[in-house]
C-alpha positions as CSV (number, residue, x, y, z in Angstrom):
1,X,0.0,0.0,0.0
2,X,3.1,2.8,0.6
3,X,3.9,1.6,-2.5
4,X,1.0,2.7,-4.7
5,X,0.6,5.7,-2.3
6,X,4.3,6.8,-3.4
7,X,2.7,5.7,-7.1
8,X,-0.8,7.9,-7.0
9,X,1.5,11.0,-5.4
10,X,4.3,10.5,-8.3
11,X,1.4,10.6,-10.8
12,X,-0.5,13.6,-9.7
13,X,2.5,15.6,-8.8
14,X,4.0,14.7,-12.4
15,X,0.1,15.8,-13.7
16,X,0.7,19.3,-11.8
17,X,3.9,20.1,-13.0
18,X,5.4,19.8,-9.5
19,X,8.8,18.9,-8.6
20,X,9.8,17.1,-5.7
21,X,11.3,20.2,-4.6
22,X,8.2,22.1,-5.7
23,X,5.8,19.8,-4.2
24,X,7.8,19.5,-0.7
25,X,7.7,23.5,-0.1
26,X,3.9,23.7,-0.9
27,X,3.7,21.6,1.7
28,X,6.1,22.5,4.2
29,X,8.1,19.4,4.2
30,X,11.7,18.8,2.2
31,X,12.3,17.4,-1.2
32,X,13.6,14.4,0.0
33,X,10.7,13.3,1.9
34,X,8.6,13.6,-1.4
35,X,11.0,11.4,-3.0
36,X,10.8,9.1,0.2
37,X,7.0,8.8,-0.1
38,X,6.9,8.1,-3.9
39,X,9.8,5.3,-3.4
40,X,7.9,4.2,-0.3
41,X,11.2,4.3,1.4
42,X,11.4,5.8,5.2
43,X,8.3,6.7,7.7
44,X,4.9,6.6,6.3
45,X,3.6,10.2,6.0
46,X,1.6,11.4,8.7
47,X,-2.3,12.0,8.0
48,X,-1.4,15.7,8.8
49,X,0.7,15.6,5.4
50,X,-1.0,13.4,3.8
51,X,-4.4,16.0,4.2
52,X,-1.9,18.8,3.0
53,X,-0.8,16.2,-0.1
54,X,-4.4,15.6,-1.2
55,X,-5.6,19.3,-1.3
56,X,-2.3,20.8,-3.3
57,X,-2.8,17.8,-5.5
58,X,-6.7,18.1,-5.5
59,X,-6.4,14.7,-5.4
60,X,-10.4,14.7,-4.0
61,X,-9.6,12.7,-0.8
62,X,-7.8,9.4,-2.9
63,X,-4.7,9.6,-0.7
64,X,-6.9,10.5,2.4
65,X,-8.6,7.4,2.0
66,X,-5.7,5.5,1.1
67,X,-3.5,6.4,4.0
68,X,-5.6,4.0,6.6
69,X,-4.1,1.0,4.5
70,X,-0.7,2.8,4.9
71,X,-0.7,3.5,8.3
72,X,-1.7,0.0,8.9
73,X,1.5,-1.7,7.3
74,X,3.0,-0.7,10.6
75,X,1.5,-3.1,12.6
76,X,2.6,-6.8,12.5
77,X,0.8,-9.0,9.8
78,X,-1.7,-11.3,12.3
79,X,-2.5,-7.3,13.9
80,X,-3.4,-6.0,10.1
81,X,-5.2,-9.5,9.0
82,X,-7.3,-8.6,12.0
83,X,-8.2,-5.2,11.3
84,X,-9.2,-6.4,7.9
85,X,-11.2,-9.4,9.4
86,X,-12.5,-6.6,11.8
87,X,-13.6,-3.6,9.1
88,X,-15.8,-6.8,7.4
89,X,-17.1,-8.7,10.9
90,X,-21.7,-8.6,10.7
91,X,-20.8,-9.3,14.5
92,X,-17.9,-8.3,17.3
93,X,-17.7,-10.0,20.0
94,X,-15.1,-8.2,22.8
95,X,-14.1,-9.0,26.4
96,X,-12.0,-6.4,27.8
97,X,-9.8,-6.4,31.1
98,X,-8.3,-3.7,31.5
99,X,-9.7,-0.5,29.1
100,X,-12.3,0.6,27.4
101,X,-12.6,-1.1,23.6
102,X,-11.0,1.2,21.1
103,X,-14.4,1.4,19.1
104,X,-16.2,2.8,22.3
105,X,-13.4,5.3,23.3
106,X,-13.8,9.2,23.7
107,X,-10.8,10.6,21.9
108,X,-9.3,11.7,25.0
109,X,-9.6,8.6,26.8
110,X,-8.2,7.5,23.5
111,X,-5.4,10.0,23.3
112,X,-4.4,9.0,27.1
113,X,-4.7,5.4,26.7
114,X,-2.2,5.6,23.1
115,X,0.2,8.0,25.1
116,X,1.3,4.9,27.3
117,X,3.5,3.2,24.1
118,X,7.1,3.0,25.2
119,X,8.0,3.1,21.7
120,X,5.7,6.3,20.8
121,X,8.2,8.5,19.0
122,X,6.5,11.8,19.7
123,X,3.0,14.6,19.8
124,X,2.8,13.7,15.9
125,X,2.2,9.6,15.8
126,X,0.0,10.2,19.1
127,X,-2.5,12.4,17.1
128,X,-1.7,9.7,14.1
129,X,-3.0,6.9,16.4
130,X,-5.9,9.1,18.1
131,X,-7.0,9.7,14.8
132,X,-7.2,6.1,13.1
133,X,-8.7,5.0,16.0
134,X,-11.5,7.3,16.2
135,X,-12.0,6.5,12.3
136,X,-12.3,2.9,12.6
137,X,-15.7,4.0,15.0
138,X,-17.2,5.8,12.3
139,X,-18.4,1.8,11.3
140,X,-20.4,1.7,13.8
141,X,-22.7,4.7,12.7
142,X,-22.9,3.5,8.7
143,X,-25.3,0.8,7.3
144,X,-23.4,-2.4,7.6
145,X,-22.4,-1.4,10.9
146,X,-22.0,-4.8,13.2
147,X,-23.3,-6.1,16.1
148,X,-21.3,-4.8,19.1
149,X,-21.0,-6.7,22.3
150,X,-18.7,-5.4,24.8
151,X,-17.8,-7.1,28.4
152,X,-15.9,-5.0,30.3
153,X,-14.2,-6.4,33.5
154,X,-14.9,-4.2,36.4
155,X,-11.6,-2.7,36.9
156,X,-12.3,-1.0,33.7
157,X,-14.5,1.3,35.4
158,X,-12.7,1.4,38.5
159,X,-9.4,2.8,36.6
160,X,-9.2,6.8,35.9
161,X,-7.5,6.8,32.8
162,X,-6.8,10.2,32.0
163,X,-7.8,11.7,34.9
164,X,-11.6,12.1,36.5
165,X,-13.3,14.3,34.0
166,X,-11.7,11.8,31.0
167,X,-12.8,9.0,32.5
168,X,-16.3,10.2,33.6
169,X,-16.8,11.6,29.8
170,X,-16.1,8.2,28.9
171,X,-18.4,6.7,31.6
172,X,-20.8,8.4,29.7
173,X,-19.8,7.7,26.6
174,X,-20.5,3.7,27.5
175,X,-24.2,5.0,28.3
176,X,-25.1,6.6,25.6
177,X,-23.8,3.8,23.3
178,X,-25.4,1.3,24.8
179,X,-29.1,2.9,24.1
180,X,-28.3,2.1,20.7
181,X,-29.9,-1.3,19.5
182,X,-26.7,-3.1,17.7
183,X,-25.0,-2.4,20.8
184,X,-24.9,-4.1,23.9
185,X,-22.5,-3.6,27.4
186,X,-22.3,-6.2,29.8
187,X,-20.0,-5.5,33.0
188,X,-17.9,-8.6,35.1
189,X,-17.9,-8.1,38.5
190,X,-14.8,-8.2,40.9
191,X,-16.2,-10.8,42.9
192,X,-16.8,-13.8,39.6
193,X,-13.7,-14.1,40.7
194,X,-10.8,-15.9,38.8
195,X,-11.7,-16.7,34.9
196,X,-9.8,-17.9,31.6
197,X,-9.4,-14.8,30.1
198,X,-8.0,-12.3,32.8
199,X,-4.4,-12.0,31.6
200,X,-6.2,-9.4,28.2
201,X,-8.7,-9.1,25.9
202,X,-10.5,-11.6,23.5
203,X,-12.7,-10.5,20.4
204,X,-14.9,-13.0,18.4
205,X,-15.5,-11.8,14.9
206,X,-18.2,-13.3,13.2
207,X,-17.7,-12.5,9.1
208,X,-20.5,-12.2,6.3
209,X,-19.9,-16.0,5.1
210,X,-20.8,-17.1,8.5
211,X,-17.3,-18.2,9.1
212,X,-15.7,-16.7,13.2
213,X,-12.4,-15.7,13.9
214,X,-10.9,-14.7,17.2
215,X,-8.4,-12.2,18.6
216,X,-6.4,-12.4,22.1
217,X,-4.0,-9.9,23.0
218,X,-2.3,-8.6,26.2
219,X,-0.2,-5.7,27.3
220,X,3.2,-6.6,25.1
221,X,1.4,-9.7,22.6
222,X,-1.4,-10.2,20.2
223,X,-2.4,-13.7,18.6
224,X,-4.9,-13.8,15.6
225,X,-7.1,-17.5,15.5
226,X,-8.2,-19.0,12.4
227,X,-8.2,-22.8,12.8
228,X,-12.2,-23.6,13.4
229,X,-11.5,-26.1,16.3
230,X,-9.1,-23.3,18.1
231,X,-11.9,-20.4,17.5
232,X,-15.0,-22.5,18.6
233,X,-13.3,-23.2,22.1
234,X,-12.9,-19.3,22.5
235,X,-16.7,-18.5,21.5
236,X,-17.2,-20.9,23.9
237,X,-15.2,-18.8,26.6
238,X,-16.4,-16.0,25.3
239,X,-20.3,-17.2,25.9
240,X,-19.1,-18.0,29.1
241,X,-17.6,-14.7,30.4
242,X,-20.7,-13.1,29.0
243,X,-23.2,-15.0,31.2
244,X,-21.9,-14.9,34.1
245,X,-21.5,-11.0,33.6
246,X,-24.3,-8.5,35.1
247,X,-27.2,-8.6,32.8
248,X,-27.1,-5.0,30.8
249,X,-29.4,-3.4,32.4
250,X,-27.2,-3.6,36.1
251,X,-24.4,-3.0,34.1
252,X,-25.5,0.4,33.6
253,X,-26.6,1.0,36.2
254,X,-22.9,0.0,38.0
255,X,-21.3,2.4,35.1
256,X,-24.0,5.1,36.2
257,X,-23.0,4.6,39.6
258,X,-18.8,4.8,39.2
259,X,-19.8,7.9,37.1
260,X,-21.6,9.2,39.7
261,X,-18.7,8.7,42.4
262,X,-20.6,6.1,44.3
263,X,-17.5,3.1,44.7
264,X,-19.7,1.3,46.5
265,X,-21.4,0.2,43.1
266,X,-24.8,-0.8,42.2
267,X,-26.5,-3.8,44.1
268,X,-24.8,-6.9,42.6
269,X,-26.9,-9.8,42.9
270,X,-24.5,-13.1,44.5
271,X,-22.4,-15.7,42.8
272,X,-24.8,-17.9,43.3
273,X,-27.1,-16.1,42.0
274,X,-25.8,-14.8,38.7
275,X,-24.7,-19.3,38.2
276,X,-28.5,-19.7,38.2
277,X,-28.6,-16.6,35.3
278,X,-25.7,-18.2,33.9
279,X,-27.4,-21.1,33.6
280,X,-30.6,-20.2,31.9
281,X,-28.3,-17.9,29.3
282,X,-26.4,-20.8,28.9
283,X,-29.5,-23.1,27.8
284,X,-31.4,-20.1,25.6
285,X,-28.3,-19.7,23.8
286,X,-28.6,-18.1,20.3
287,X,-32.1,-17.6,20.9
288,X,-32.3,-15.0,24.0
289,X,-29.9,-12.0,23.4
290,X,-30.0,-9.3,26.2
291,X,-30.2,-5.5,25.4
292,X,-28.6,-2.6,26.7
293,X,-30.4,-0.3,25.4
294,X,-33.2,-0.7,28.1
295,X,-35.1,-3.6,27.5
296,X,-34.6,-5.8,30.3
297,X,-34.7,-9.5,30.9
298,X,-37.2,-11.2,33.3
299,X,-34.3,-12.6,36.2
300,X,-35.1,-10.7,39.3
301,X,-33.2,-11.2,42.5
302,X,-35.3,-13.2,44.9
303,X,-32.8,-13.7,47.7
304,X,-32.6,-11.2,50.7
């Protein structure tokens, strides 16, 4: 892909009569890093250049569009095969220990989260990152947007990233998307206690064929899943986190509450208790999906 970029910015700098020269001080960058973007040698331009590219080229948003695929080369192939699986998925699937899922972030919470990489080099990639990120939630709002469902472990609340009025913008951030029908939040509670999945994250991605990958990744590793035996047994963890989880509508209401400053949480309904949900979700499998949104399922608590 920073190969036919360097190609499309060759031709339409060639079709304005622009040298490299010519081309780097309209816009405000040396020669030689025009020649280091057409021979796709070097960093991959910035979005902020690659904006300034497109309009003294009047290229009409072609290298604006393009640069997504650029930027993405710099991530490790099983990290861009799932982005790809990820921009097709009819259905996503996350669990998430320890932040907030990129596709549900505010862009501070975003920016504050991305600022964290050791290997950042500086203010420029940060703003690069926040802003791919953020775009990759524009899905979510178009036509074949997919079927979200999020499970956030509780110390995802619990942690101020970014400081209180970040974190309680992006408290409410998790509200508001969850009154949205494709999207459902579910919230694991402290006291579930140990569970398969608590060293990072898992995503199931269901595709348009039918056919489900599935994602794992930690602090320092990611680890893309393909083979159908290997991806059913993580659905099956996944199914499992996700009813033993509050139903959605507690789950707001313990996201209202950390938002609200009350650590003491909404009511949580016992272990034993949530088993007997567990159980039920377990049986009515495929055919019983909890909302978010406000619809609520017919479980009440019946203990003291």
């Amino acid at each position: 892909m920073a190969a036919l970029f360097g190609s499309q910015v060759r031709r339409l700098r060639l079709a304005a009569g622009l040298t490299q020269t010519g081309l780097g001080a309209k816009t405000h960058v040396v020669g030689s890093r025009i020649a280091q973007i057409e021979r796709a040698l070097g960093a991959k331009p910035t979005f902020e250049l690659t904006q300034r590219l497109d309009t003294v080229l009047g290229a009409d948003n072609l290298l604006i569009d393009m640069w997504p695929y650029v930027y993405r080369e710099a991530f490790p192939d099983w990290s861009r095969a799932f982005m790809a699986y990820a921009e097709r998925a009819v259905s996503i699937r996350q669990y998430a220990a320890h932040v907030v899922p990129g596709l549900l972030q505010t862009e501070d919470y975003a920016r504050a989260v991305l600022s964290l990489d050791a290997l950042l080099s500086g203010e420029e990639q940060l703003e690069e990152r926040v802003t791919a990120r953020l775009g990759r939630q524009q899905r979510l709002a178009s036509p074949d947007r997919p079927e979200l469902w999020v499970i956030l472990d509780e110390a995802v609340l619990r942690r101020p990233v970014g400081g209180e009025a970040v974190m309680r913008a992006q408290l409410a951030q998790l509200l508001k998307a969850a009154e949205q029908r494709h999207i459902t939040v579910q919230v694991l509670p402290f006291d579930h206690g140990e569970h398969a999945e608590m060293g990072g994250s898992l995503t199931v991605l269901t595709l348009p064929d039918g056919a489900e990958v599935a994602y794992k990744e930690g602090a320092d590793f990611g680890q893309l899943f393909e083979e159908p035996s290997h991806v059913k047994r993580l659905a099956v963890t996944y199914d499992r986190l996700r009813a033993v989880s509050l139903p959605p509508f507690m789950s707001l209401d313990m996201i209202r509450s950390v938002m609200e400053g009350n650590h003491r949480g909404a009511s949580v309904p016992s272990r034993s208790e949530r088993r007997r949900l567990a159980q039920k979700q377990l049986q009515q499998s495929g055919r019983w999906r909890l909302r978010g949104g406000g619809q609520r399922d017919t479980w009440r608590r019946t203990g003291p």
